[in-house]
PDB file of N, CA, C and O in Angstrom:
ATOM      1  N   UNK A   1       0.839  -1.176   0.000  1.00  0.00           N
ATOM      2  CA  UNK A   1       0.000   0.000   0.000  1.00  0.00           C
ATOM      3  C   UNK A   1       0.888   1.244   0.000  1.00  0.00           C
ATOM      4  O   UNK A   1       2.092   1.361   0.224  1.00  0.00           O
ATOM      5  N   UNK A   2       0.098   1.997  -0.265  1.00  0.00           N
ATOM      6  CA  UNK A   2       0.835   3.626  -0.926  1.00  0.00           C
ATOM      7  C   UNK A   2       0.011   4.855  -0.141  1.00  0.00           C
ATOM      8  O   UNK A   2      -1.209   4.975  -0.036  1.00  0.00           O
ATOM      9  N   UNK A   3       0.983   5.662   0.338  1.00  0.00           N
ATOM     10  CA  UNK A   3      -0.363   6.833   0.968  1.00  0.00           C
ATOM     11  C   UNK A   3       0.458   8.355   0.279  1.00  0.00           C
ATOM     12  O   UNK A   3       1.589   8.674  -0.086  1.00  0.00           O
ATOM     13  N   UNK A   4      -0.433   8.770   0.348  1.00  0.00           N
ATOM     14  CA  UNK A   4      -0.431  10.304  -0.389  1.00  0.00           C
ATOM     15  C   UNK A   4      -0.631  11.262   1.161  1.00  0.00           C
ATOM     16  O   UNK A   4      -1.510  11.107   2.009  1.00  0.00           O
ATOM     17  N   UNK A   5       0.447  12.208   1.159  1.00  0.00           N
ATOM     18  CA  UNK A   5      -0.012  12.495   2.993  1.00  0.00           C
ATOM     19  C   UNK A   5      -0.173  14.136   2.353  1.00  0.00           C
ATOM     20  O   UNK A   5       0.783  14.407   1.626  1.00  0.00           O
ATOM     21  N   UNK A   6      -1.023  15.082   2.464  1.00  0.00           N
ATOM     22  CA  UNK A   6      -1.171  16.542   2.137  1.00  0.00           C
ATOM     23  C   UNK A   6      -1.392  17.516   3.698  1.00  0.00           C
ATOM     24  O   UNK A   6      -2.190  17.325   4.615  1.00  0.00           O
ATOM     25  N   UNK A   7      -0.563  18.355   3.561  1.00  0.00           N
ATOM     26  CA  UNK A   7      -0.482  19.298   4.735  1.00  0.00           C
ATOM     27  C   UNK A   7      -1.012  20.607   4.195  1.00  0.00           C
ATOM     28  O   UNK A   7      -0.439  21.179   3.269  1.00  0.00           O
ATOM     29  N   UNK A   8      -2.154  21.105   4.794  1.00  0.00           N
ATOM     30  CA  UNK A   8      -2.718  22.269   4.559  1.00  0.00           C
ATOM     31  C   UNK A   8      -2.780  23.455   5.371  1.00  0.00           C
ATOM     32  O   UNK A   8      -2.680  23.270   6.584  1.00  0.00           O
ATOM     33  N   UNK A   9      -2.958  24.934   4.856  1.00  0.00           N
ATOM     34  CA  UNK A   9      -3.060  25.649   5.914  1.00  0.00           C
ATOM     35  C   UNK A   9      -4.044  26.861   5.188  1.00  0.00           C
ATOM     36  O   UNK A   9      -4.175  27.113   3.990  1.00  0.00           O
ATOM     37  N   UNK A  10      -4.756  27.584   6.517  1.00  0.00           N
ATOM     38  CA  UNK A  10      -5.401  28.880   6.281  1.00  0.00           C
ATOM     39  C   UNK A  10      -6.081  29.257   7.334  1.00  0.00           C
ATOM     40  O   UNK A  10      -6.108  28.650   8.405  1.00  0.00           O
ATOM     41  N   UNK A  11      -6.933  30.753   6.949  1.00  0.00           N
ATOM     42  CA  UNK A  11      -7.158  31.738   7.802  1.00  0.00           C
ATOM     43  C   UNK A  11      -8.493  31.651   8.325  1.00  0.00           C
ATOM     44  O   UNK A  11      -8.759  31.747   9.523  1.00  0.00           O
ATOM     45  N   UNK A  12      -9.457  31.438   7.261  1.00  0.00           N
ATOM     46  CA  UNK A  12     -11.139  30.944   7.478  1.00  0.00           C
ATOM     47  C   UNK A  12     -11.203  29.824   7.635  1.00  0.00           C
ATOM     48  O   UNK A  12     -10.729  29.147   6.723  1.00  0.00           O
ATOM     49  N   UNK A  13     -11.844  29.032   8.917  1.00  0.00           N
ATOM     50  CA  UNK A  13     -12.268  28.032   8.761  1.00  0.00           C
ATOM     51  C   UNK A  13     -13.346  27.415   7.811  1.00  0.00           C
ATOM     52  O   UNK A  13     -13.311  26.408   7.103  1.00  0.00           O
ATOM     53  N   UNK A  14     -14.480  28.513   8.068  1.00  0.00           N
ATOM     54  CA  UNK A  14     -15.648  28.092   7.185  1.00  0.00           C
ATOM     55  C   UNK A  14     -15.286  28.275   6.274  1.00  0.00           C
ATOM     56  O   UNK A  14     -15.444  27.173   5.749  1.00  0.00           O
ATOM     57  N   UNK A  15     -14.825  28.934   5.493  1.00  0.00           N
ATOM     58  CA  UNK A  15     -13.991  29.329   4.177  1.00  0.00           C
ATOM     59  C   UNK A  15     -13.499  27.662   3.058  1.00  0.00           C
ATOM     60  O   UNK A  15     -13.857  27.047   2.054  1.00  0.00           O
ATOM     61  N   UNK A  16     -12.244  27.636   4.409  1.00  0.00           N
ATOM     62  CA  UNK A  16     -11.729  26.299   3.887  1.00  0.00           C
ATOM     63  C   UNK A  16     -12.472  24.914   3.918  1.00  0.00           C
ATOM     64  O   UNK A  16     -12.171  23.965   3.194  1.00  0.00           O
ATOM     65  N   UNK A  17     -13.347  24.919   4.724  1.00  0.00           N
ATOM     66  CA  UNK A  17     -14.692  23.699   4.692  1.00  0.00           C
ATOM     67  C   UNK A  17     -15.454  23.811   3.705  1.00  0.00           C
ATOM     68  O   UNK A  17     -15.850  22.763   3.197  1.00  0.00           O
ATOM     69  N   UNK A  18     -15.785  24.786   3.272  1.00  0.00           N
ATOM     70  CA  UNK A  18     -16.549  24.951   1.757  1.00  0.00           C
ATOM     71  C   UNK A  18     -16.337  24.827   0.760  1.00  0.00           C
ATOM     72  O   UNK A  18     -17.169  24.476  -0.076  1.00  0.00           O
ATOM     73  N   UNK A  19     -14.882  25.133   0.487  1.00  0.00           N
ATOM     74  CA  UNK A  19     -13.900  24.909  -0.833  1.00  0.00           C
ATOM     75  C   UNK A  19     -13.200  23.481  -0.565  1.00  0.00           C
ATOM     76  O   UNK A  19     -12.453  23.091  -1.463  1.00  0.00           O
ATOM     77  N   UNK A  20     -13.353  22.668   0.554  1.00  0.00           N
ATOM     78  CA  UNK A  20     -12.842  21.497   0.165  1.00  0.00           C
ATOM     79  C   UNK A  20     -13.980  20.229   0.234  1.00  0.00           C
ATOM     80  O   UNK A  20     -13.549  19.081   0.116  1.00  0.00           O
ATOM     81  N   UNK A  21     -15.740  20.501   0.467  1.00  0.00           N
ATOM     82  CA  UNK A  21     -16.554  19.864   0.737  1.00  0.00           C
ATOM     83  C   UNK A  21     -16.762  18.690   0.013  1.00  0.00           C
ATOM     84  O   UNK A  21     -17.393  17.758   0.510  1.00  0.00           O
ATOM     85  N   UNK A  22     -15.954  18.608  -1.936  1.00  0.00           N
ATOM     86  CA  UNK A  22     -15.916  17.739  -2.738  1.00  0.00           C
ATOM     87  C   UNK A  22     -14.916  17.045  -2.986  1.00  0.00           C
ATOM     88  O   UNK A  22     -14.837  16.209  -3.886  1.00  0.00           O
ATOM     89  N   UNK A  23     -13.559  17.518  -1.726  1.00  0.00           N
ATOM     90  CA  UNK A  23     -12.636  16.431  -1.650  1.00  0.00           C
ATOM     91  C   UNK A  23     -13.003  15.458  -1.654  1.00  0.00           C
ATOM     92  O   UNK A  23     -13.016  14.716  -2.636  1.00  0.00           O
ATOM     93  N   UNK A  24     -13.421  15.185  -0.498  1.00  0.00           N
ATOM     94  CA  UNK A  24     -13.961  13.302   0.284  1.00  0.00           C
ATOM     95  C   UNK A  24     -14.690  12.763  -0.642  1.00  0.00           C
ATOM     96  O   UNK A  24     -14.062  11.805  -1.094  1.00  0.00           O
ATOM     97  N   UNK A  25     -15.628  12.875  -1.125  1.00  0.00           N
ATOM     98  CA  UNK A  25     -16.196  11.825  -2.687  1.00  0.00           C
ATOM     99  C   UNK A  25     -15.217  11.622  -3.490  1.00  0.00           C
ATOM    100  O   UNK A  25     -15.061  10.434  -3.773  1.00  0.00           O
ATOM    101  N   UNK A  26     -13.972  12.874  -4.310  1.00  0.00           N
ATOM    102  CA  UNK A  26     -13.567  12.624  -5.004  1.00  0.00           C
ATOM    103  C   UNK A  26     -12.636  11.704  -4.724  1.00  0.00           C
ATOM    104  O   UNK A  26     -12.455  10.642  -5.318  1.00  0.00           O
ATOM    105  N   UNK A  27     -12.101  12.095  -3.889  1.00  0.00           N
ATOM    106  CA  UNK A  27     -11.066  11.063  -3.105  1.00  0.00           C
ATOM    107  C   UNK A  27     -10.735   9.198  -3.000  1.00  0.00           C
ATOM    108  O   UNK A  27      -9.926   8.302  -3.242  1.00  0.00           O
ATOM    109  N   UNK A  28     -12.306   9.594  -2.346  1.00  0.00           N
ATOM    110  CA  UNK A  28     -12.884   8.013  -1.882  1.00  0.00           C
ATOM    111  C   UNK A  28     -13.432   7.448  -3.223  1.00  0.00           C
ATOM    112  O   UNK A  28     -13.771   6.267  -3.296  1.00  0.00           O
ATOM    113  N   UNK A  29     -13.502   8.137  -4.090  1.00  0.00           N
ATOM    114  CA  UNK A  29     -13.999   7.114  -5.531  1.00  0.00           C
ATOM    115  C   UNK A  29     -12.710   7.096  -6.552  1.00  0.00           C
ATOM    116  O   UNK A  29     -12.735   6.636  -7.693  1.00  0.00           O
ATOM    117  N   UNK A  30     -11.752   7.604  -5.999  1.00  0.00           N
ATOM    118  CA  UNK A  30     -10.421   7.700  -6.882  1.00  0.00           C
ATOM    119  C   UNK A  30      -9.738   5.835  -7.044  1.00  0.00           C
ATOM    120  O   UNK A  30      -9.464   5.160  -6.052  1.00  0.00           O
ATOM    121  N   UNK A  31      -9.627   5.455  -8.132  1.00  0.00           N
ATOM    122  CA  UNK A  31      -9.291   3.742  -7.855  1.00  0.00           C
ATOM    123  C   UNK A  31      -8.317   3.093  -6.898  1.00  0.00           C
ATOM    124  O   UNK A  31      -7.474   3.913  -6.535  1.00  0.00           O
ATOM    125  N   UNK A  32      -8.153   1.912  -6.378  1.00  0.00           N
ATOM    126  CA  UNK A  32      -7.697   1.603  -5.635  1.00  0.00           C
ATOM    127  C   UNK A  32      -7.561   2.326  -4.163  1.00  0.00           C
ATOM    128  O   UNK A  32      -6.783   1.850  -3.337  1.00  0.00           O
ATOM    129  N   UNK A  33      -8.582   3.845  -3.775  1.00  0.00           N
ATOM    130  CA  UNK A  33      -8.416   4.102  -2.508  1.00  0.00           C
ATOM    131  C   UNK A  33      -9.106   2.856  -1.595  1.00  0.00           C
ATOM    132  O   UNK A  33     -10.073   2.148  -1.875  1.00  0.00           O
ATOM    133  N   UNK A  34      -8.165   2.858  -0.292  1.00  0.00           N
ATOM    134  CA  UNK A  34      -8.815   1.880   0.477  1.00  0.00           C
ATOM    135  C   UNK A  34      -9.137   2.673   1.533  1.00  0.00           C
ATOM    136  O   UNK A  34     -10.300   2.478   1.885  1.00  0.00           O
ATOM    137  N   UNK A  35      -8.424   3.690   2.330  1.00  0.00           N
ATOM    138  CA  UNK A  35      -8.863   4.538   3.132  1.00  0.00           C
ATOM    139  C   UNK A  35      -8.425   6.190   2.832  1.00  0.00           C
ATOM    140  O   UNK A  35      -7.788   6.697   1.909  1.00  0.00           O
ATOM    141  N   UNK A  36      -8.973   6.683   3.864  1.00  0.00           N
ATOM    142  CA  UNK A  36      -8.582   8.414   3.933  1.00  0.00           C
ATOM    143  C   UNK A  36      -9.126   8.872   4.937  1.00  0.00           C
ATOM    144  O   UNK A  36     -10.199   8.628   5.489  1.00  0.00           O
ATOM    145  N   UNK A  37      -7.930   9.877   5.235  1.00  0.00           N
ATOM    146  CA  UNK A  37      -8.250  10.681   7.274  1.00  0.00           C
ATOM    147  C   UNK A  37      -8.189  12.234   6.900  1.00  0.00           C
ATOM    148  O   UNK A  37      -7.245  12.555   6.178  1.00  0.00           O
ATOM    149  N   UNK A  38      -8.867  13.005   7.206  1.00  0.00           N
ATOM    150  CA  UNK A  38      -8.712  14.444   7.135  1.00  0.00           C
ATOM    151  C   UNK A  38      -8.184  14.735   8.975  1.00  0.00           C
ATOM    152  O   UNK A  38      -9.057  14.574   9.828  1.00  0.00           O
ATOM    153  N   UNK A  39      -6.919  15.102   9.373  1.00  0.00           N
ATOM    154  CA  UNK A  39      -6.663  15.480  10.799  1.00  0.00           C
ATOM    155  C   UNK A  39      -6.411  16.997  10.836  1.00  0.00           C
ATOM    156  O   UNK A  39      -5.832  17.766  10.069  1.00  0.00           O
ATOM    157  N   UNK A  40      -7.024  17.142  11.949  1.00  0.00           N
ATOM    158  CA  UNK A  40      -7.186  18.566  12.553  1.00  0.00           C
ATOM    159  C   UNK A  40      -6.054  18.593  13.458  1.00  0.00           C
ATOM    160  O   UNK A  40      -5.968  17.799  14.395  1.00  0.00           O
ATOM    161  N   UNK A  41      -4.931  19.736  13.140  1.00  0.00           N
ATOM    162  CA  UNK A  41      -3.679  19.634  13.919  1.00  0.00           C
ATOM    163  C   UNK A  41      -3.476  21.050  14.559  1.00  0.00           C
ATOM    164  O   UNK A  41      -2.626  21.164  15.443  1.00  0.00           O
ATOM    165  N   UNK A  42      -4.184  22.097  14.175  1.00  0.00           N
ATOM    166  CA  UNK A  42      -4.739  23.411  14.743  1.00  0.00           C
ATOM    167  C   UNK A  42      -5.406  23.872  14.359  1.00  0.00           C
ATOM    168  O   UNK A  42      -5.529  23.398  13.229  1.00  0.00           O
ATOM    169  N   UNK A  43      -6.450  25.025  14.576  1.00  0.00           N
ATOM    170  CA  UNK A  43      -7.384  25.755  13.995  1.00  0.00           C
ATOM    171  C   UNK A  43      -7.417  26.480  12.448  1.00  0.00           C
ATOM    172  O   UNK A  43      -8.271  26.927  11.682  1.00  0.00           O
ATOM    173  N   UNK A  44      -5.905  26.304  12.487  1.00  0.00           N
ATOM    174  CA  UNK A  44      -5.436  26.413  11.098  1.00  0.00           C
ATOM    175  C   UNK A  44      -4.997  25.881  10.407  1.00  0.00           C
ATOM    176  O   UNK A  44      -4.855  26.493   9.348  1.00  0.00           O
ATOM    177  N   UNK A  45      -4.572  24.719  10.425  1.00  0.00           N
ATOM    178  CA  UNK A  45      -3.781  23.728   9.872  1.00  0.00           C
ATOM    179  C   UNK A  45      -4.682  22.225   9.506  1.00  0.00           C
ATOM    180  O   UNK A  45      -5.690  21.911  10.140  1.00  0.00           O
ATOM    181  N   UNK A  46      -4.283  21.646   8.720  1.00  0.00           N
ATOM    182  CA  UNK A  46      -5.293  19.995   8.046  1.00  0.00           C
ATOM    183  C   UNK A  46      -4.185  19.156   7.534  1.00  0.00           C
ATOM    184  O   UNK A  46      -3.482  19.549   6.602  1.00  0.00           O
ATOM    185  N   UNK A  47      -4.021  18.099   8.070  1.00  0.00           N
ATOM    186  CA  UNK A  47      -3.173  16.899   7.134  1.00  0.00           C
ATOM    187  C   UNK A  47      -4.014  16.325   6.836  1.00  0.00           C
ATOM    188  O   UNK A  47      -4.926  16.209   7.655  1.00  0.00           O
ATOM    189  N   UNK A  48      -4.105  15.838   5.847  1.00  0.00           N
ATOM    190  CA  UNK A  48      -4.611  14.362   4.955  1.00  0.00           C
ATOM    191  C   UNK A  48      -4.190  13.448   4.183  1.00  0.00           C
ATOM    192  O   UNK A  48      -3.731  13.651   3.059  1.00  0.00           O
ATOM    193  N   UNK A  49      -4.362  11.910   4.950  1.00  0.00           N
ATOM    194  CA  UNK A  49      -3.815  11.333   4.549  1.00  0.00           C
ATOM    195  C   UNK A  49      -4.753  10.471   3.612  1.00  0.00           C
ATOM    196  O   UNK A  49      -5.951  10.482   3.894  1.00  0.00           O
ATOM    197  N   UNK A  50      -4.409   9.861   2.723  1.00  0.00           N
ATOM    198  CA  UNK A  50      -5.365   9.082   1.535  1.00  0.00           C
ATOM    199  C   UNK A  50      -4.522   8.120   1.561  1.00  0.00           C
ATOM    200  O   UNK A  50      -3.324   8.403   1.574  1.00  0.00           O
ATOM    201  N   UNK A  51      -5.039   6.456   1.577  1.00  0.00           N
ATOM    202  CA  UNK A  51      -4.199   5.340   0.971  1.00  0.00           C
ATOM    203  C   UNK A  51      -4.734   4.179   0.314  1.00  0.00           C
ATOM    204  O   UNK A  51      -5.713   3.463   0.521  1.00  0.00           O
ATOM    205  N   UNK A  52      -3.764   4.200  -0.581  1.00  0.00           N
ATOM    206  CA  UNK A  52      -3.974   3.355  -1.568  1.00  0.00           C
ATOM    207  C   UNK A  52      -3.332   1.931  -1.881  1.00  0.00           C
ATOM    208  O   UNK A  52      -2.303   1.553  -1.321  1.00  0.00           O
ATOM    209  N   UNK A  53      -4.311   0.855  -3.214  1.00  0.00           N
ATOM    210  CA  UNK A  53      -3.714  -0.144  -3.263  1.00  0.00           C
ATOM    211  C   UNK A  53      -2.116  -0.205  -3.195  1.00  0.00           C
ATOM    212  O   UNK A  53      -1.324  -0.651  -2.365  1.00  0.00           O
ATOM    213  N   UNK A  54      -1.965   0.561  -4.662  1.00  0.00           N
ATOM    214  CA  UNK A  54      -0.787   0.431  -5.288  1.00  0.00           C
ATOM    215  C   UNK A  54       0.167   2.170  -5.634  1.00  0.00           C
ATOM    216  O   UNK A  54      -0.450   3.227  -5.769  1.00  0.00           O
ATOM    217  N   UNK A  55       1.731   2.058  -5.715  1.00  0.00           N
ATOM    218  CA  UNK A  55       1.846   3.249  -5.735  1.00  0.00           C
ATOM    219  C   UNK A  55       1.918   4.265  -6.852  1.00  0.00           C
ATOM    220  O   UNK A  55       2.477   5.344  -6.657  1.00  0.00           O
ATOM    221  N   UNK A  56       1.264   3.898  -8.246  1.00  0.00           N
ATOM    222  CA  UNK A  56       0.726   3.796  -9.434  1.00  0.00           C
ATOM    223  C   UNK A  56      -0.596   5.106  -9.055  1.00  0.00           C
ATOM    224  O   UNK A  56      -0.555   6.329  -9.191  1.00  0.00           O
ATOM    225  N   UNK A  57      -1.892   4.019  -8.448  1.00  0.00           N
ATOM    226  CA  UNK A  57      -2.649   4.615  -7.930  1.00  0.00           C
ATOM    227  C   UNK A  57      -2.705   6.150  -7.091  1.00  0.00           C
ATOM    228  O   UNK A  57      -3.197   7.263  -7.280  1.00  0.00           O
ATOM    229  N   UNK A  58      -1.921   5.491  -6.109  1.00  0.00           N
ATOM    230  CA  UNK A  58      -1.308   6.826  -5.245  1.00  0.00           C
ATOM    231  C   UNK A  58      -0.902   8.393  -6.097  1.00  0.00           C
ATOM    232  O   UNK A  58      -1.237   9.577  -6.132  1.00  0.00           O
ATOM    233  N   UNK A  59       0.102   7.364  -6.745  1.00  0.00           N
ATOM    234  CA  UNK A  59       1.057   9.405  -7.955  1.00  0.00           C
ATOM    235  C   UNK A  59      -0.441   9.601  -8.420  1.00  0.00           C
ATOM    236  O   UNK A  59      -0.553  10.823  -8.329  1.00  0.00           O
ATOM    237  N   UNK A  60      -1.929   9.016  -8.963  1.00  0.00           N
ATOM    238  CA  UNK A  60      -2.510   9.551  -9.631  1.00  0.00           C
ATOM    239  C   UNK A  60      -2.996  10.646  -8.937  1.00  0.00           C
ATOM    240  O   UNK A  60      -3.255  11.704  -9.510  1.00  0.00           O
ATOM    241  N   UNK A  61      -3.137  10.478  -7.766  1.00  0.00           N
ATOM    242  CA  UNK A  61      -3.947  11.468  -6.922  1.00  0.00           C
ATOM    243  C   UNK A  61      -3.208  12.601  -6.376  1.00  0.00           C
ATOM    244  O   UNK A  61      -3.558  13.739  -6.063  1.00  0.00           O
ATOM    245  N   UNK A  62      -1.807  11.828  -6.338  1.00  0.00           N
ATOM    246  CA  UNK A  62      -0.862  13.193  -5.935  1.00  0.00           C
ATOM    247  C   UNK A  62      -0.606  14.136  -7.222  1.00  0.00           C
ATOM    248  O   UNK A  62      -0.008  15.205  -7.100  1.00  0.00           O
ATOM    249  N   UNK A  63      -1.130  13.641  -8.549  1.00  0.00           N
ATOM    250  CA  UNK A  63      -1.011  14.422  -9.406  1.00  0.00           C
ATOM    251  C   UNK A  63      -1.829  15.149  -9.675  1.00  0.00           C
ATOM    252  O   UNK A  63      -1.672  16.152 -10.371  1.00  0.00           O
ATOM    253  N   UNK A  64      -3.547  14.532  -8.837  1.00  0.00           N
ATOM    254  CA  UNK A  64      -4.281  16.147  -8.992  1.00  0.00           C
ATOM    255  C   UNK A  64      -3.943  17.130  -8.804  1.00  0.00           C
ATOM    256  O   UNK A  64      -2.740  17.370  -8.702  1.00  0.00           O
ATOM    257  N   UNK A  65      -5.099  18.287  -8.663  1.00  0.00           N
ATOM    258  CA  UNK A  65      -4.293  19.197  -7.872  1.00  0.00           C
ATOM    259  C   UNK A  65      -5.670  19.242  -6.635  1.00  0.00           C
ATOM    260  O   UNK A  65      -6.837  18.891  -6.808  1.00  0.00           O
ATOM    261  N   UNK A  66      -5.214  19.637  -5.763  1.00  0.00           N
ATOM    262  CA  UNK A  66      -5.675  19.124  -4.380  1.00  0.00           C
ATOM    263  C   UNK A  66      -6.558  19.578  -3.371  1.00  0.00           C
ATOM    264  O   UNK A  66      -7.151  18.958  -2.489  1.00  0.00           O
ATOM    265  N   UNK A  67      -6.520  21.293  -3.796  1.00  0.00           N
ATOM    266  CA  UNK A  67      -7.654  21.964  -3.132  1.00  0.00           C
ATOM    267  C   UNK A  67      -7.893  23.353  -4.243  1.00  0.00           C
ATOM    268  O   UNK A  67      -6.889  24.047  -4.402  1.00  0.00           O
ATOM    269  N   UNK A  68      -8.754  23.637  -4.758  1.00  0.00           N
ATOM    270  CA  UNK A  68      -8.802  24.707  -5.416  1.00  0.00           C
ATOM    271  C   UNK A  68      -8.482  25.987  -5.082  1.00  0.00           C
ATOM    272  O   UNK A  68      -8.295  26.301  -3.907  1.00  0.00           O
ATOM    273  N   UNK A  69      -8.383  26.892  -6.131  1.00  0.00           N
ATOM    274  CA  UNK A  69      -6.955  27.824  -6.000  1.00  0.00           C
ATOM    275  C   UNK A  69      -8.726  28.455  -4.613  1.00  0.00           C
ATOM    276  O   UNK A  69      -9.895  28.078  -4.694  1.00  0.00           O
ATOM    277  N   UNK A  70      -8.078  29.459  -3.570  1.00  0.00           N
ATOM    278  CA  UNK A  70      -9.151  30.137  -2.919  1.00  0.00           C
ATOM    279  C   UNK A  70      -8.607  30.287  -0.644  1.00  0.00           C
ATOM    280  O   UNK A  70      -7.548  30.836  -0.341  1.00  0.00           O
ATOM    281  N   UNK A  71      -9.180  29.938   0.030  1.00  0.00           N
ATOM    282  CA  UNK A  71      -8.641  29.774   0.635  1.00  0.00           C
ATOM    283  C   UNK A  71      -7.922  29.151   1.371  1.00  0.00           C
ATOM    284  O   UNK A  71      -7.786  29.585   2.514  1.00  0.00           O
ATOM    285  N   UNK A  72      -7.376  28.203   1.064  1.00  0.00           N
ATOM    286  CA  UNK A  72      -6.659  26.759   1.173  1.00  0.00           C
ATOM    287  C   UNK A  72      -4.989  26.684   0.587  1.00  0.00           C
ATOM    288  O   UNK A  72      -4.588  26.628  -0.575  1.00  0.00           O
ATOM    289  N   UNK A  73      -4.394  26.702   1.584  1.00  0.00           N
ATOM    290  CA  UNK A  73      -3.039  27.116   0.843  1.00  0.00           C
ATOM    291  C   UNK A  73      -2.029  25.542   0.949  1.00  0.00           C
ATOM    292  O   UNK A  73      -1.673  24.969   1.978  1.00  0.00           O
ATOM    293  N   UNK A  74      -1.789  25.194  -0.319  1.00  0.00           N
ATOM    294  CA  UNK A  74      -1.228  23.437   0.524  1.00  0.00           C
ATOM    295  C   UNK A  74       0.292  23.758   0.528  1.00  0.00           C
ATOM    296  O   UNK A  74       0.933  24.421  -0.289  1.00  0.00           O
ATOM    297  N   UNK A  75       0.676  23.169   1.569  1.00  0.00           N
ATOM    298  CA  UNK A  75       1.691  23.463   2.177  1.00  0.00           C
ATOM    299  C   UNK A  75       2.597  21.880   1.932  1.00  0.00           C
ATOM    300  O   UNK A  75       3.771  22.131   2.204  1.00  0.00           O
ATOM    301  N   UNK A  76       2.529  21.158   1.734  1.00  0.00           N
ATOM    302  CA  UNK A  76       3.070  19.972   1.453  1.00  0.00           C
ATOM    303  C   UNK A  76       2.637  18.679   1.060  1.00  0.00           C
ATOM    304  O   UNK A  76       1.896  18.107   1.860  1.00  0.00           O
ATOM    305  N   UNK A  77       2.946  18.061  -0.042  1.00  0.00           N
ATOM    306  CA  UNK A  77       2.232  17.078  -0.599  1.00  0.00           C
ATOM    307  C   UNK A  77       3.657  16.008  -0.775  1.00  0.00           C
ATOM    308  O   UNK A  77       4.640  16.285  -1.463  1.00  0.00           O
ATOM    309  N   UNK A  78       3.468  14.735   0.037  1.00  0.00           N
ATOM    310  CA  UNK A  78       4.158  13.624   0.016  1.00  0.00           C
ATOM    311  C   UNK A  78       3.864  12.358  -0.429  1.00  0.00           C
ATOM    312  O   UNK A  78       2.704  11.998  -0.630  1.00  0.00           O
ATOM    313  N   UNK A  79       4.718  11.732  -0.581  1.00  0.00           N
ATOM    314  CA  UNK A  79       4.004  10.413  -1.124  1.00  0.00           C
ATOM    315  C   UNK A  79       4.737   8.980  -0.768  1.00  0.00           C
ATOM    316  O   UNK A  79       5.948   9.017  -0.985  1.00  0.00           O
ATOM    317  N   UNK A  80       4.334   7.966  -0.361  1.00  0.00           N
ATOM    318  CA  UNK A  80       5.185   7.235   0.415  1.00  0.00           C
ATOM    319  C   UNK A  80       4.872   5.551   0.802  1.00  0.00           C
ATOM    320  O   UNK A  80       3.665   5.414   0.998  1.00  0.00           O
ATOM    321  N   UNK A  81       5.405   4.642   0.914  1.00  0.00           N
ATOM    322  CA  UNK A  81       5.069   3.568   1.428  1.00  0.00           C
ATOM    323  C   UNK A  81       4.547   3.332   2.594  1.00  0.00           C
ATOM    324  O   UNK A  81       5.130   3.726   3.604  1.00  0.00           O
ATOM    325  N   UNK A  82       2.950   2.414   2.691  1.00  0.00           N
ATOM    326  CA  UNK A  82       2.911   2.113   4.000  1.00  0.00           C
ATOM    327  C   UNK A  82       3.852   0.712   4.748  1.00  0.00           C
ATOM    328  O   UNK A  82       3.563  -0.438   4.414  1.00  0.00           O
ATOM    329  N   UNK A  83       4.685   0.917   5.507  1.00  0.00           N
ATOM    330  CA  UNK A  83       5.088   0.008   5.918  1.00  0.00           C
ATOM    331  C   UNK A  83       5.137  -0.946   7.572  1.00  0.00           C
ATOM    332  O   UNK A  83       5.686  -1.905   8.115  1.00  0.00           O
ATOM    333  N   UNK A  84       3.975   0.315   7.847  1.00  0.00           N
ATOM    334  CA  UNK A  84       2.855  -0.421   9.183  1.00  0.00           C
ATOM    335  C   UNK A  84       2.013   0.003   9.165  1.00  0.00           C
ATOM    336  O   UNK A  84       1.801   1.118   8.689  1.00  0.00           O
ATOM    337  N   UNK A  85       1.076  -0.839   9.758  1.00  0.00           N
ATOM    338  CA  UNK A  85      -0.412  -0.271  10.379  1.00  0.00           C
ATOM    339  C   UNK A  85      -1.126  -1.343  11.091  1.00  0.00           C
ATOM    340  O   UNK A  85      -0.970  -2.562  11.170  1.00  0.00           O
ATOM    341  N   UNK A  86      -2.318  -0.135  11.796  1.00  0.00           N
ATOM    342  CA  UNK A  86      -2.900  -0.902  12.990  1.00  0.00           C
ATOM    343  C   UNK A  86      -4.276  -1.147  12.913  1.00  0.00           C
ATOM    344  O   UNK A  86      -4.846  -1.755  13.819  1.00  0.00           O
TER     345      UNK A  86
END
């Protein structure tokens, strides 16, 4: 398995909840996703992690682009092997 990890940041909350409300469908119907976590790490800040079968799958999604241009500023997009989990 393959995970795509995205670090986000901004100023409006409601702002950034509105402009990203069509992540999670798109996400979760993207092929081979098996899971995905949106984490709240401060009032301003969002990691998300998405993972996938294969790491094929994975680059596809890291090759979207990830939150539309507005208030959502992405701050880091990784991509990586899972090599535990619980």
């Amino acid at each position: 398995m393959h995970a795509v990890v995205i670090t986000a940041s901004f100023d409006d909350q409601s702002a950034a909840q509105a402009s990203l409300v069509e992540l999670v469908p798109r996400v979760s119907a993207s092929p081979g996703c098996v899971s995905g976590y949106r984490i709240a790490l401060s009032d301003h800040k969002r990691a998300s992690i998405a993972v996938f079968n294969s790491d094929d799958q994975a680059k596809a999604l890291e090759a979207q682009p990830s939150a539309p241009a507005g208030p959502v500023k992405i701050d880091t997009i990784e991509l990586g092997e899972v090599v535990a989990h619980a």
